[in-house]
C-alpha positions, 0 to 999 in steps of 0.5 A: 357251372361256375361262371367267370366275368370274362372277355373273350375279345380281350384275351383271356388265360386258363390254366388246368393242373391235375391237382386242385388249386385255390384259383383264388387264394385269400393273399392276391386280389380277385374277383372273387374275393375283392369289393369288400371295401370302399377302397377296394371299390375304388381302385377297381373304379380308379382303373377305369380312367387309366389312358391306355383303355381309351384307345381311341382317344389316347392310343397316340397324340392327336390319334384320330387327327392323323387321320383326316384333312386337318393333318399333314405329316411329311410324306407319310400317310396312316393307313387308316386314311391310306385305304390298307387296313384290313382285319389284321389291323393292329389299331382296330383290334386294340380299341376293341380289346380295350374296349371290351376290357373296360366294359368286362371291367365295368360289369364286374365292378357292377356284379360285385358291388354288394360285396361291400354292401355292409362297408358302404352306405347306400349312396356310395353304392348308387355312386359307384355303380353310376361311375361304373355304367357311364364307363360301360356305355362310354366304351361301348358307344366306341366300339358301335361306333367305329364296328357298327353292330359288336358282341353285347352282353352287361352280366357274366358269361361262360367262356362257352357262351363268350364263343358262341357269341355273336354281334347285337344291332347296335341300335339295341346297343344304343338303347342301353347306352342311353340307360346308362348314362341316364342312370349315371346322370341321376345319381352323380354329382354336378361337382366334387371337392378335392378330386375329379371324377365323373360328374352329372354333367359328364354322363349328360355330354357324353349321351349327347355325343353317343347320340351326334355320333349316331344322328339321333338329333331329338335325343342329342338336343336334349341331352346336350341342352341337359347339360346346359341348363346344370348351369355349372360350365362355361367356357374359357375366358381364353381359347389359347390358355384352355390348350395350355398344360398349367390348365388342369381343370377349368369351368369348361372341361367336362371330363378328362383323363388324369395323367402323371409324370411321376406315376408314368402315366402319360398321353404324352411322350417324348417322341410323340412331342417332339413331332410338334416341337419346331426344329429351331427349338430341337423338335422334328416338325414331323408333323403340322396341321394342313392347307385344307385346315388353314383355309377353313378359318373364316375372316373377322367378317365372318366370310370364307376366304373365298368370298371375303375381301379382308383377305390378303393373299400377301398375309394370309394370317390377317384379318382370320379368326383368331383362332387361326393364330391359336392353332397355327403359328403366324409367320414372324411371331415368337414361338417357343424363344423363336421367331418362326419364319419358314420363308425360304430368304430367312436363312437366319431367325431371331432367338427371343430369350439371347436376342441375337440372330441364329442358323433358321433351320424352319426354313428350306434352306436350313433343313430340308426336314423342316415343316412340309408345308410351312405350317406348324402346330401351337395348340396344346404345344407348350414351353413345359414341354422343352426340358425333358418332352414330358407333360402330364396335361389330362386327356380332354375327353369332352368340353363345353364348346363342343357340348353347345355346337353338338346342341346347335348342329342338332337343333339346326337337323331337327329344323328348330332355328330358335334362339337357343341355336344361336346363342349357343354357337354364336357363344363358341364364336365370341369367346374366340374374339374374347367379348361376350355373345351380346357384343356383336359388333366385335364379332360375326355372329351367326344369323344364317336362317337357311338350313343348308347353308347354316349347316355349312357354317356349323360343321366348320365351326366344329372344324376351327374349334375343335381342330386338332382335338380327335374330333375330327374323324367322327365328324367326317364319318357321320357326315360321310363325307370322305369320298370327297376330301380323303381321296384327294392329294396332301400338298406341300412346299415345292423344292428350295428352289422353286419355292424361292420363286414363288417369295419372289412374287411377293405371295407366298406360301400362296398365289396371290388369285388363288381361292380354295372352295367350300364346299356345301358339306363343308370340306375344303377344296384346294385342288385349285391351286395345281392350276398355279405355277409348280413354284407354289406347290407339290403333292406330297401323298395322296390319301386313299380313303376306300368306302368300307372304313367307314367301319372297321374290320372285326378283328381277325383274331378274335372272328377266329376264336368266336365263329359267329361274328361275322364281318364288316362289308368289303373285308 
């Protein structure tokens, strides 16, 4: 029987006729008849970096994001994070058919490779074949991921075989994954000139993340620590700059998805931009990072807020890490020509580039559709988003901080408190103050020797660094810990009128004694402040996280089609 690279989970169309067709004439690309040459390799290759396979990461802006404790949007919650989705849930089954597209892409371009064997020399073919494989582990680390135990198969199967397939341990899965990203790694490059694509160092932090997400610490340490000692990234100079799209390529981005306005190709569009843009400079402010993330940054002594006596309940911006003011627009600065000011007495706002004093319409008073809780974004939202609310920044996949706070949380699991550790979180933390790891008088450096509270402390430095960044989700999923801050309301600003009595106390958005709480896992806890005056706050929603999702359903329609795939408990 002739046999068919094909995914039966990402549709697959057959077509029958009474006479004999050429199913692949030599005029139309196939295949079975392309991968005869380098550039033909190469565009199969090309596609493989296309967003829209990336589905996890790239469905939406900030896709995951709107999913947890650091997001707030109106009155509205994702069903996801509402506790409602079931195996009809269009989200689930777009990752896994776009999942299993780019793996039965992947396999293809790995069985026809020598097809071209007389067009290519030996190393393009070992190169070609490693960009293949980490592709094919990168989406299969996704799918084990989020669906637990998927349909695993790296060669071709018949249509017959693709139906009676069912689903493989995903530690099985793993193994592979691992030998993928070992093979890529081996042969890669460290570096390109002229173009981007998948590097030595991409494949090392990318198995590092396969392994956090999968608690294997012994094989996250080292591949992290791998990647490390390349010796060829570093972070930043600046953390603001990093998020900026003129920032295409920098020493600390590890591996990206190119995007293109001219090609329409694009991660961003303009409805999902103008979500993040303040209503002053014609956005929406539909959506803004939430309470629980604001108070997860520490003070410059490094203390929670809770414990620490820098912080001012009359400015709640003051003495934070400075990335607060990186993720969240301090009240009063200028932002995108504007000084934002939601208070409700700041009926009129300076615009920066007139100089002169216009309707604030972040404000209650101006529009009653303004930011929900006074908060906004200003990570990644940029100026060359204003004029037509396209920006063709790539889709960051995976960057240097995360790669040393996936070796430090690692190494703090395996019990192995070196140096190592520390200089590795303690960089994260000093880039944010922009002085170097050693001057550790210009920043709190990490020096907690007790495990469980060193924990704490590196769960949320993930949390402040890579906030906004579709990190989020997988942390609160492999720590399981969303029993205890998605079930919990999402707060907001009360009406116009109570809140104009909460600025006259001379403390707001906050009252001047409240304290949130972190807890041990490291969520915050803001319930608290419903023992305040309902001048301060109101629920807004309340999230309905349900203990099945920490795995997706297998979707309904291709269990329909395969009967030996089974379900995920609870759907």
């Amino acid at each position: 029987m002739k046999k068919y690279i094909i995914s039966a989970f990402a549709g697959l169309a057959l077509m029958t006729s009474c006479v004999d067709l050429d199913l692949n004439p030599l005029s139309e690309g196939s295949s079975e008849n392309w991968f005869s040459t380098e550039q033909e390799v190469t565009l199969a290759l090309n596609a493989l970096y296309n967003p829209s396979l990336w589905k996890v990461e790239c469905n939406r802006f900030f896709n995951t994001d709107r999913w947890t404790d650091d997001w707030n949007q109106r009155t509205q919650l994702y069903d996801w994070v509402g506790g409602t989705i079931d195996s009809g849930w269009s989200q689930g089954a777009a990752e896994w058919s776009n999942g299993y597209k780019g793996i039965a892409r992947a396999n293809t371009i790995l069985y026809s490779l020598e097809k071209a064997a007389g067009e290519l020399s030996e190393e393009k073919m070992a190169q070609y074949a490693a960009e293949a494989k980490f592709f094919r582990a990168s989406f299969y680390m996704y799918l084990i991921t989020a669906f637990g135990d998927v349909p695993f198969y790296t060669e071709y199967i018949t249509l017959e075989e693709a139906y009676e397939m069912g689903r493989t341990d995903r530690n099985v899965i793993l193994k592979q994954i691992y030998q993928d990203y070992d093979d890529a790694a081996a042969v890669l490059p460290e570096s390109y000139s002229g173009t981007e694509r998948v590097t030595k160092g991409a494949a090392l932090a990318m198995k590092a993340r396969a392994a956090l997400y999968m608690s294997d610490w012994e094989t996250c340490a080292e591949a992290a620590k791998a990647c490390m000692d390349l010796g060829v990234y570093s972070l930043h100079p600046d953390f603001s700059e990093f998020f900026l799209s003129k920032t295409k390529t920098s020493p600390e981005l590890i591996f990206a998805l190119p995007c293109s306005n001219e090609l329409g190709i694009m991660l961003y569009d303009g409805a999902g931009v103008n979500s993040f843009y303040i209503r002053n400079a014609g956005g929406t402010s539909v959506a803004q990072p939430s309470w629980e993330l604001f108070f997860a940054f520490t003070c410059t002594d490094g203390l929670n807020v809770e414990d620490s006596p820098l912080y001012d309940p009359a400015n709640p911006f003051a003495n934070r890490d400075p990335r607060l003011t990186a993720t969240t627009v301090e009240f009063g600065s200028e932002f995108l020509d504007y000084i934002y000011d939601p208070r409700p007495s700041a009926t009129k706002t300076l615009q920066v580039s007139t100089g002169q004093m216009v309707n604030n319409k972040d404000c209650k008073p101006g529009s009653k559709d303004c930011s929900y809780n006074g908060l906004v974004l200003r990570k990644h939202v940029d100026e060359e988003w204003i004029d037509d609310k396209k920006t063709d920044a790539p889709a960051r996949i995976i960057r240097y901080a995360d790669v040393l706070l996936m070796y430090a949380e690692a190494k703090m699991e395996l019990g192995e408190l070196d140096q190592s550790l520390y200089d590795a979180v303690n960089s994260v933390r000093a880039r944010a103050y922009k002085c170097a790891v050693t001057e550790t008088d210009k920043y709190p450096a990490i020096t907690e020797t007790d495990e469980t509270e060193l924990r704490r402390i590196i769960r949320n430095e993930r949390r402040c660094e890579l906030a906004w960044e579709n990190r989020r989700w997988f942390d609160l999923i492999r720590w399981r810990v969303c029993e205890e801050c998605l079930t919990l309301p999402v707060y907001g600003l009360p009406s116009n009128d109570l809140s104009k009595k909460n600025e006259e106390t001379g403390y707001w958005p906050f009252p001047k004694d409240f304290r949130p709480t972190m807890r041990l896992s490291s969520t915050i806890d803001i319930t608290s402040i419903e023992n305040f005056p309902d001048y301060y706050t109101k629920n807004v929603e309340k999230r309905g996280f349900v203990p099945r999702q920490y795995l997706y359903p297998i979707p309904l329609g291709d269990r329909t089609v395969c009967g030996n795939l089974t379900q995920n408990p609870g759907y």
